[in-house]
C-alpha positions as CSV (number, residue, x, y, z in Angstrom):
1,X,103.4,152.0,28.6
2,X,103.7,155.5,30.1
3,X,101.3,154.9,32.6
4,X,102.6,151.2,33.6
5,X,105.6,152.8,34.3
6,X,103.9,154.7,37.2
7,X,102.7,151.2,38.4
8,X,105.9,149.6,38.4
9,X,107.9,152.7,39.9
10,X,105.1,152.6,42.4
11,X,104.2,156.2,41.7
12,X,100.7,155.5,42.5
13,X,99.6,158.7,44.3
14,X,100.8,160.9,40.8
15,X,98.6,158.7,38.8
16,X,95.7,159.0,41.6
17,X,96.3,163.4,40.8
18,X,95.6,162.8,37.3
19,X,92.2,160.9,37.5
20,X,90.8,162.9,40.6
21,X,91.3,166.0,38.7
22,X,89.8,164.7,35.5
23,X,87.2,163.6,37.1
24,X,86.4,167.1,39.1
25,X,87.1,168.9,36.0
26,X,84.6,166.9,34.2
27,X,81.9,166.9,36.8
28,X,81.9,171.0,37.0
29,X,82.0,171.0,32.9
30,X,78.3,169.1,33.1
31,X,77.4,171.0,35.7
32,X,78.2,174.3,33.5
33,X,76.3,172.8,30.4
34,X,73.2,172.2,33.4
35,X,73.1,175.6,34.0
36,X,73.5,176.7,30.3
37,X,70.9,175.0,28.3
38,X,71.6,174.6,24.8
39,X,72.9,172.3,21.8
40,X,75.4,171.0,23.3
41,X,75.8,167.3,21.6
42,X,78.8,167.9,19.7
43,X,80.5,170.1,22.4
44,X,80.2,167.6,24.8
45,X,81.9,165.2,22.1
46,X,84.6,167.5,21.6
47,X,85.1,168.0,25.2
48,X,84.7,163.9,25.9
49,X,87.7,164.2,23.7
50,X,89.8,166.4,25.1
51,X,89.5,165.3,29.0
52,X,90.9,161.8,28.0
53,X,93.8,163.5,25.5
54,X,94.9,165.9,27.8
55,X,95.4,164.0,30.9
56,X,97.5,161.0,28.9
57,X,99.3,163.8,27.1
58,X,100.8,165.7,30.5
59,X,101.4,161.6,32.0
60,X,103.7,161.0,28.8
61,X,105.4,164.3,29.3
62,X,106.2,163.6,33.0
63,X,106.9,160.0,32.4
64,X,109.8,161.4,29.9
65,X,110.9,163.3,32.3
66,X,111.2,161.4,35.3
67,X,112.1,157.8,34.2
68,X,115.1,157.5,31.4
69,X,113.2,154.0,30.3
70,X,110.3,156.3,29.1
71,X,112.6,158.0,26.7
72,X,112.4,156.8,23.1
73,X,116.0,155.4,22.1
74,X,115.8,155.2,18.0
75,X,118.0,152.0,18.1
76,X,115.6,150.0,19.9
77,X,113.0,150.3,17.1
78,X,115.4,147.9,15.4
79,X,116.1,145.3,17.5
80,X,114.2,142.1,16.1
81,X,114.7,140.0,19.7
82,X,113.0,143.1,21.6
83,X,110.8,143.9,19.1
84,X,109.6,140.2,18.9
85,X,109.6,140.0,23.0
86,X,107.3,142.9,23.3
87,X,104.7,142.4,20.0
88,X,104.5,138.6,21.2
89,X,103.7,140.1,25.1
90,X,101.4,142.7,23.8
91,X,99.8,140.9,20.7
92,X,98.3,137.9,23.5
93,X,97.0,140.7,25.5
94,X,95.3,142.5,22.3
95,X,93.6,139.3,21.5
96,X,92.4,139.0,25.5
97,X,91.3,142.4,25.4
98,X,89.3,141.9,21.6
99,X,87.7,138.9,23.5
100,X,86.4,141.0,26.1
101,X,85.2,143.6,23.7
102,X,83.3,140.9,21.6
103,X,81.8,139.5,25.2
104,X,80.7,143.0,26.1
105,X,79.1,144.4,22.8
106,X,77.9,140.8,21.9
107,X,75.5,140.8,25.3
108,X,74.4,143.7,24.1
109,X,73.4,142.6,21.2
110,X,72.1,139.5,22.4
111,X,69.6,141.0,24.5
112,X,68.2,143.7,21.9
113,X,67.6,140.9,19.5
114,X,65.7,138.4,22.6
115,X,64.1,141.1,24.4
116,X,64.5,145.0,22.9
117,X,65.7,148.0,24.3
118,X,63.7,148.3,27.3
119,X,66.3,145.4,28.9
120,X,68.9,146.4,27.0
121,X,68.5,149.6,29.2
122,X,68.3,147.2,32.5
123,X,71.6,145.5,31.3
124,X,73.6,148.5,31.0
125,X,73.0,149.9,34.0
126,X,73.3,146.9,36.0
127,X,77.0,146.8,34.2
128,X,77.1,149.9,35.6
129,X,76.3,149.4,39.0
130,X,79.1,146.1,38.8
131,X,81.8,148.7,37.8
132,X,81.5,150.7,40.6
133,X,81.4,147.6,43.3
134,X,84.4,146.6,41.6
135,X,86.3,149.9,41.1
136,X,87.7,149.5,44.5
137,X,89.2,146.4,44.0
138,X,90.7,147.7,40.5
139,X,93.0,150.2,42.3
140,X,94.2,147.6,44.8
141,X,95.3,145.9,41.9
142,X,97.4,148.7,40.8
143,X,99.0,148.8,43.8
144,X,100.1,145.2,43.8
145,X,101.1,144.8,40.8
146,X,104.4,146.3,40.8
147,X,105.4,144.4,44.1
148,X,104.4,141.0,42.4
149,X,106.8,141.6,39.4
150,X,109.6,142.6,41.6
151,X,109.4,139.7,44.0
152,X,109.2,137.2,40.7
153,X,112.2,139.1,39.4
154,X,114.4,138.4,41.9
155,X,113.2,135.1,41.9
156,X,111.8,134.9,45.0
157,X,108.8,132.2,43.7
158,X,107.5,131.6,47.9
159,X,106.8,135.4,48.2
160,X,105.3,135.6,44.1
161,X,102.9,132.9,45.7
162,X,102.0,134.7,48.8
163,X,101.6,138.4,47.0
164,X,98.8,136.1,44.7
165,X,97.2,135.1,47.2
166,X,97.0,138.2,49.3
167,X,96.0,139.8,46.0
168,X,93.0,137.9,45.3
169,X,91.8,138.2,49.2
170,X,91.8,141.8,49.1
171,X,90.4,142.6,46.1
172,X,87.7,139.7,46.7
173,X,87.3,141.5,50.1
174,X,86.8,145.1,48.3
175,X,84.3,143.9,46.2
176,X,82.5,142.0,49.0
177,X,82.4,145.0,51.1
178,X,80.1,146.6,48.8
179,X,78.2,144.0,47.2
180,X,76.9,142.4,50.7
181,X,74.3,145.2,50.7
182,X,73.2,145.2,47.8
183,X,72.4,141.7,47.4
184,X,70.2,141.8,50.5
185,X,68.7,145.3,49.6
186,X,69.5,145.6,46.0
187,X,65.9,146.3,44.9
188,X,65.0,149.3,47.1
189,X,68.6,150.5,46.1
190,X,67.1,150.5,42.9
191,X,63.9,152.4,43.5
192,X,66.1,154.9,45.9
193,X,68.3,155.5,43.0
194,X,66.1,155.2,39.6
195,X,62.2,155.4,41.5
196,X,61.2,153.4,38.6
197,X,63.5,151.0,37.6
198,X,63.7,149.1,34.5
199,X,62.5,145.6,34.1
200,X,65.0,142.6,36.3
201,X,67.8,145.3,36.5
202,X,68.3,144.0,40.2
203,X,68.6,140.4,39.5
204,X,70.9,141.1,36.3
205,X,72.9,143.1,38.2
206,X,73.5,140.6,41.4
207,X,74.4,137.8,39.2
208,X,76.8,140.2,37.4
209,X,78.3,140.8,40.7
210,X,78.9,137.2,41.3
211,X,80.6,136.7,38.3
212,X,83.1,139.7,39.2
213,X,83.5,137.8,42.5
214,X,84.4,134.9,41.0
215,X,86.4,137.2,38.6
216,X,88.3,138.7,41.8
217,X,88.9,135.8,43.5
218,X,92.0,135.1,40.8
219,X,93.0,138.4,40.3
220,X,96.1,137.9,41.9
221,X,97.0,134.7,39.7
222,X,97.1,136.5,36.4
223,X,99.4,139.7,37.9
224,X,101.8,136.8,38.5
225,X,101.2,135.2,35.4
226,X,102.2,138.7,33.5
227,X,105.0,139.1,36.0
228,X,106.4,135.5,34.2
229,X,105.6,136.8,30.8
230,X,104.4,133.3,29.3
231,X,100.7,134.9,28.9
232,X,99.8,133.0,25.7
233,X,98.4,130.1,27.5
234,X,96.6,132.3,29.6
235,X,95.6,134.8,27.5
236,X,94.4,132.4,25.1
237,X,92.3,130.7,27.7
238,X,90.6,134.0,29.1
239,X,89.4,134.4,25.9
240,X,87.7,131.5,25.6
241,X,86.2,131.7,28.9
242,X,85.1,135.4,27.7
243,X,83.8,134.1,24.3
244,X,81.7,131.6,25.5
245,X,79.6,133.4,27.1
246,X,77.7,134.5,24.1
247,X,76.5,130.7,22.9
248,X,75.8,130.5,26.8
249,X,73.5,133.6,26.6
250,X,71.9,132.2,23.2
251,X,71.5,128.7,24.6
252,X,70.2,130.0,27.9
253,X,67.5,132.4,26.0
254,X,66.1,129.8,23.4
255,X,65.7,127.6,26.9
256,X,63.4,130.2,28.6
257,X,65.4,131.4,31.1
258,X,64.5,135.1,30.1
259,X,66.4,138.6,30.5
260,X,68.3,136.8,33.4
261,X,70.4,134.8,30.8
262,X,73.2,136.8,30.2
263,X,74.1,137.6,34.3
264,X,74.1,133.2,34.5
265,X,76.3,133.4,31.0
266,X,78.4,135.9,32.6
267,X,79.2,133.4,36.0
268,X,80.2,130.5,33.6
269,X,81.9,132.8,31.7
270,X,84.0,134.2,35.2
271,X,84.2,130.4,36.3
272,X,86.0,129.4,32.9
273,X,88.5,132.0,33.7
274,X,88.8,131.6,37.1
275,X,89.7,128.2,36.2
276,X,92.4,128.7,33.6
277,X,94.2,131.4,35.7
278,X,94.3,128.8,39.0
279,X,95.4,126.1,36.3
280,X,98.5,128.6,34.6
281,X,99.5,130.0,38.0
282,X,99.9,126.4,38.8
283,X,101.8,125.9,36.1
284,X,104.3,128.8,36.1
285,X,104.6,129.5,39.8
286,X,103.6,126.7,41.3
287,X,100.7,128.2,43.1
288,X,98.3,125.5,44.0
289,X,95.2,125.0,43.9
290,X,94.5,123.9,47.8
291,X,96.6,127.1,48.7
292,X,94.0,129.3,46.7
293,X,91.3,127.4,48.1
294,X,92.6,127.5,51.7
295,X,94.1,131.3,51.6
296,X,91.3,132.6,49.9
297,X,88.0,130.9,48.5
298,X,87.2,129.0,51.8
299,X,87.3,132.0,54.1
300,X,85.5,134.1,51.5
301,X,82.8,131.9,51.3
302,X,82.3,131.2,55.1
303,X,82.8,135.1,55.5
304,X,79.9,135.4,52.7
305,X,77.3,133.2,54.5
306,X,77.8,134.2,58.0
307,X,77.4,137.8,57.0
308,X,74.2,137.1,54.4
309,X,72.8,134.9,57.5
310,X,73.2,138.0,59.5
311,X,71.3,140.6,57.5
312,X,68.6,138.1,56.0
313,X,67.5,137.9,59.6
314,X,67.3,142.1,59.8
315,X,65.2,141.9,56.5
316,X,62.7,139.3,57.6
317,X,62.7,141.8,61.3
318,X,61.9,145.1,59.6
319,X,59.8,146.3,56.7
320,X,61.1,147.9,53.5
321,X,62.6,151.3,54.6
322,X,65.9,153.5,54.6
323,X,65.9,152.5,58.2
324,X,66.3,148.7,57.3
325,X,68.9,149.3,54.8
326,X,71.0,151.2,57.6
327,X,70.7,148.6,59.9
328,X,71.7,145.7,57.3
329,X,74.4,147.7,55.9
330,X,75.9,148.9,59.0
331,X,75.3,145.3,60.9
332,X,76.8,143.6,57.9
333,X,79.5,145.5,57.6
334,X,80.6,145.5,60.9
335,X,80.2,141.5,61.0
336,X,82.4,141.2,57.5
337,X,85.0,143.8,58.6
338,X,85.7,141.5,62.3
339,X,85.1,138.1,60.4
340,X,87.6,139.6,57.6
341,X,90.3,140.2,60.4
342,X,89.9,136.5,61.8
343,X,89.1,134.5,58.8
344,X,90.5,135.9,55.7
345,X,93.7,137.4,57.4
346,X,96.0,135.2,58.8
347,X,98.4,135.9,61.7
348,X,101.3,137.4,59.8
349,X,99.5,139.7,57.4
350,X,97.4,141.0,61.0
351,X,101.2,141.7,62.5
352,X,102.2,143.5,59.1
353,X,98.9,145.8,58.8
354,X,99.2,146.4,62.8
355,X,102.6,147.5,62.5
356,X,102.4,149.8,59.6
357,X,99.2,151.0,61.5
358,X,100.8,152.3,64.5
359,X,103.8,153.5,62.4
360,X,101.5,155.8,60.4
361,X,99.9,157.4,63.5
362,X,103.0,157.7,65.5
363,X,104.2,159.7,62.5
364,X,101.2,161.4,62.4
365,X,101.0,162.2,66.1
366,X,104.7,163.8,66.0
């Protein structure tokens, strides 16, 4: 709760302090225990502890200090109405977030049982690889969130609508921005990276960058679902969606389909969810469906091909090389960034990001 304050006060760049500094702080600890060989497997524990502590510890005490709603009020503990607001809010969330859990840990132990550790090893780090595409798109989130809320509390459904959508094409935009490359050179990424990479790590981890596409693609719907509060609906359909990717998985693995099972498992699982969040934000904002489809998953698919087209044909031009992925990356880049601008932006949101453009370096020139 401390820390959602930050989001909805829009203290953003505080928050950004904290989790640069933890991360610095971390890196030059494993660079000390580089340099220092020893036994250092319960240190590192202890110290894994103690760089997530702290950091929450210091956000609480400035979150006290700064916003009176942080500060804990004895006679709310005992309000049955608040009490039942906030345990039914959080309690559908808990249950979302177990379903993920089970979704995560179950793959895991889905493909130890079908096909040992060896995959198992190819699966984690292609869930690796998905987090960081995605981790750009995460903070955008952050940063919208707030602004959804507020325009849905003053009741202001037309602009709830429009935050949603812009939501969902920037954050689908993020993640596109990096993923482009990879799919087209994701295998020599792999041998730049790991030299010898495990077994179908490349194609597990593209298809589990689809499905956080497709996940992306309705980020913006559930922020304005949460900003309504009436999450059980929603909540309760994400984790289905989540869950059912592990019968998906089985099914898929008894059939044949081999390691690749659980990235297919994972894009039903995304297109479940997808799903249910166009269907609630429908329900509770009257976000439609052509409006999503229009605003955001037409121009992000046109964007998509035009830009794949693009850097196929550099790949079929040039042999294997760090010269070939320069040229795709930069050339596909350049093509999403201009087709962004035209297709996925419309003529408002240009005027608005213009503007605060030339605002910024006029400030900065002065």
């Amino acid at each position: 709760p401390f820390r959602a304050m930050y989001v909805a006060k829009q203290y953003i760049a505080e928050l950004t302090v904290y989790d640069l500094s933890r991360t610095l702080v971390n890196f030059f600890f494993i660079y000390y225990m580089m340099i220092h060989p020893s036994d250092w497997l319960v240190k590192y524990a202890g110290w894994t502890c103690l760089i997530v502590f702290i950091p929450q510890l210091l956000i609480c005490i400035r979150a006290q200090a700064v916003f009176p709603e942080c500060r804990i009020r004895p006679t709310y503990f005992w309000s049955p109405q608040r009490m039942k607001e906030l345990g039914s809010f959080a309690g559908w969330h808990t249950f979302g977030s177990l379903a993920y859990i089970l979704r995560s840990q179950g793959n895991s132990i889905i493909v130890n049982k079908f096909f040992g550790a060896g995959i198992n090893a190819s699966f984690s780090l292609a869930s690796t690889v998905d987090g960081q595409v995605g981790a750009l798109s995460g903070a955008m989130r952050g940063a919208f969130q707030p602004a959804i809320a507020q325009a849905y509390g003053a009741n202001d459904l037309l602009l709830s609508r429009m935050l949603s959508a812009v939501t969902s094409k920037f954050c689908l935009s993020a993640t596109l921005f990096f993923a482009l490359p990879f799919f087209l050179e994701g295998g020599y990424i792999m041998k730049l990276w790991l030299v010898h990479p495990p077994l179908s790590v490349t194609e597990i981890c593209v298809l589990l960058v689809i499905g956080d596409l497709i996940d992306k693609s309705t980020l913006g719907h559930i922020l304005a679902i949460n900003a309504t509060g009436n999450v059980a609906l929603s909540q309760s359909w994400e984790a289905v969606g989540r869950l059912i990717c592990i019968p998906v998985s089985i099914i898929l693995c008894f059939l044949g389909c081999g390691p690749c099972s659980i990235g297919w498992a994972y894009i039903v699982s995304s297109l479940v969810i997808s799903m249910g969040r166009v269907y609630c934000a429908q329900k509770n904002i009257g976000l439609s469906i052509m409006y999503w489809v229009k605003k955001v998953a037409f121009p992000a698919v046109c964007l998509t091909l035009s830009s794949m087209f693009c850097g196929t044909l550099i790949k079929n031009l040039l042999g294997e090389s760090l010269l070939r992925l320069l040229c795709i990356t930069i050339c596909v880049e350049l093509l999403f960034m201009f087709g962004m601008w035209f297709l996925m932006l419309d003529r408002r949101e240009r005027k608005y990001i213009l503007k605060h453009l030339r605002t910024h370096l006029s400030a900065r020139l002065k």
